[in-house]
C-alpha positions, 0 to 999 in steps of 0.5 A: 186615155193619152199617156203623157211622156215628159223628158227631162235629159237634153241629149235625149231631147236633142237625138233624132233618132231617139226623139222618132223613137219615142214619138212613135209609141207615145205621141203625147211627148215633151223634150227639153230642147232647150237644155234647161237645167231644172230647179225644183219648181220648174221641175214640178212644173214641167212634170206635174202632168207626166204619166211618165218621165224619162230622167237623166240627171235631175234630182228626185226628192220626195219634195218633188215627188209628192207634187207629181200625182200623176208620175206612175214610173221614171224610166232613167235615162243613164245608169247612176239611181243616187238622184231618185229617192227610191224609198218614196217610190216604192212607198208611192207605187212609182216604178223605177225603170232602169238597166244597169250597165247601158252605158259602161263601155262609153265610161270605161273607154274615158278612163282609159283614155284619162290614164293614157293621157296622164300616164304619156304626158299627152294633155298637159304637152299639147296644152303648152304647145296650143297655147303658148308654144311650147315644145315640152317632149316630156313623155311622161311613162307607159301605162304597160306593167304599172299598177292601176288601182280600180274602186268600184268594181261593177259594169264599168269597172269590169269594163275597165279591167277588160280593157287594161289586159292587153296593157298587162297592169297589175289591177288592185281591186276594190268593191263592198261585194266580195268577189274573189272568184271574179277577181281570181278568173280574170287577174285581178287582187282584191285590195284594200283602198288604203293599199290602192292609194299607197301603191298604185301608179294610177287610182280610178273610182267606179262606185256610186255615189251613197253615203258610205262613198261621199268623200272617199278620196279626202285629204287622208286617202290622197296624202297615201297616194305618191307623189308620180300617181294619178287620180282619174274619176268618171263616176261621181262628183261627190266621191272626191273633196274637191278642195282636198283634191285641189290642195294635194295639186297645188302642193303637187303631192300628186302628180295630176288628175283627170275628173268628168264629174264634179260636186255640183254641175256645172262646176264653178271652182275656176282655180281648181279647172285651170289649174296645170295638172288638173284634166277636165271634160263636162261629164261625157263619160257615158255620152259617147254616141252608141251610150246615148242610144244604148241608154235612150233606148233602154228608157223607151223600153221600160215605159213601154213595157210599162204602159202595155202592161199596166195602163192598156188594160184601162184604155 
């Protein structure tokens, strides 16, 4: 019996390392060279053969799954599990291997990056200056001793918090699992969102994307917000209304933002992109080299495990 191992993830594919890796365990395995972005057709297509298949950002809905009568595990590729409909797996004896927190240092350094480039004025004067020449010496503010509002308060957000100490911010915290203990040893005040909207100089989303997270910063949460305060958001896409967010920039209620994801990917809102005080990046939080890697290798560890526990006894 010969595994087959399908990837769907593009900058898995396109690793070296990764793809010798993963080649040297399971000879039988297919890349997305290309970066082909899926529909659900050709995703049932690709995968229909698949004993196992390394995910990234696909979608895996039941109207798919239940065309792949072979997938016996999807090992992600990444940390995020809101695009696999984990009910229908377990239902259907389909294993999830994942590990949280593989990449949370690579999205953490990205929001830091974002409240700096924000809070100093770095990217909208260096956009002036490359662009059209203009010597704008705006400054903007330190990020040191302002508050900074984190809403989500898992790997990534403890990550974050840990980077800020040497900033000494005040960090208002915000998670659906209490953790005043946590946030007591490591300074950190537990808050609600609507006081981290209305007092924070910087407001930095974290959580995962559910149904109790969709649209969490709407034309109410962000109306809270001051008019000198940022918004920064290398999670998911679907935790801000876009076009909320779009209007309180217009009408610069808010002084600006800096977004990696977006409601769909790639996005095609080019008035929200271009707009001056909006800062993009085609989501590469969590892909800094040592990330691809980290996450790369944790997929390959989980079909390993999976297949020598399970599959060699029938070989």
């Amino acid at each position: 019996m010969s595994v087959v191992i399908k990837v769907t993830s593009p900058s898995f594919s396109k690793n070296r390392i990764l793809v010798d890796e993963i080649s040297s365990k399971f000879p039988n395995v297919e890349f997305n060279h290309n970066g082909k972005k899926y529909s659900e057709q050709e995703l049932i297509d690709y995968l229909k053969n698949a004993d196992g298949a390394v995910i990234g950002l696909e979608s895996m809905t039941p109207a798919i799954l239940s065309n792949l009568p072979n997938l016996k595990i999807i090992s992600k590729y990444g940390v995020g599990l809101d695009g696999i409909d984990l009910d229908y797996c377990s239902d259907n004896n389909i294993k999830i291997g994942w590990t949280g927190g593989v990449n949370k240092r690579s999205a953490a350094e990205l929001a830091l990056c974002f409240m700096l480039g924000l809070s100093r004025n770095v990217f909208n004067t260096a956009c002036k200056l490359k662009n059209d020449g203009i010597w704008d010496k705006n400054g903007g503010f330190q990020l040191t001793g302002k508050t900074v509002g984190i809403i989500g308060v898992g790997n990534v957000g403890k990550e974050l918090a840990k980077l800020l100490e040497p900033f000494h911010c005040k960090v208002l915290a915000n998670d659906i699992v209490e953790q005043s203990q946590y946030y007591n040893e490591h300074g950190l005040e537990g808050a609600s969102k609507e006081r981290i909207f209305s007092e924070a100089d910087v407001v930095t989303l974290h959580t995962p994307y559910t149904k109790h997270t969709g649209h969490i910063v709407n034309s109410e949460s962000l109306s809270k917000m001051k008019e000198t305060a940022y918004l920064v958001n290398v999670a998911r896409g679907e935790l801000i209304d876009q076009q909320a967010l779009k209007k309180a920039l217009k009408s610069n209620s808010i002084a600006g933002a800096a977004i990696d994801v977006y409601e769909s990917e790639p996005p095609t809102d080019f008035e929200l992109l271009k707009m001056h005080n909006l800062f993009c990046t085609p989501h590469i939080g969590g892909n800094a080299e040592e990330a691809i890697l980290s996450m790369g290798r944790s997929a390959i560890y989980h079909l390993n495990e999976f297949f020598q526990i399970n599959v060699e006894k029938e070989l």
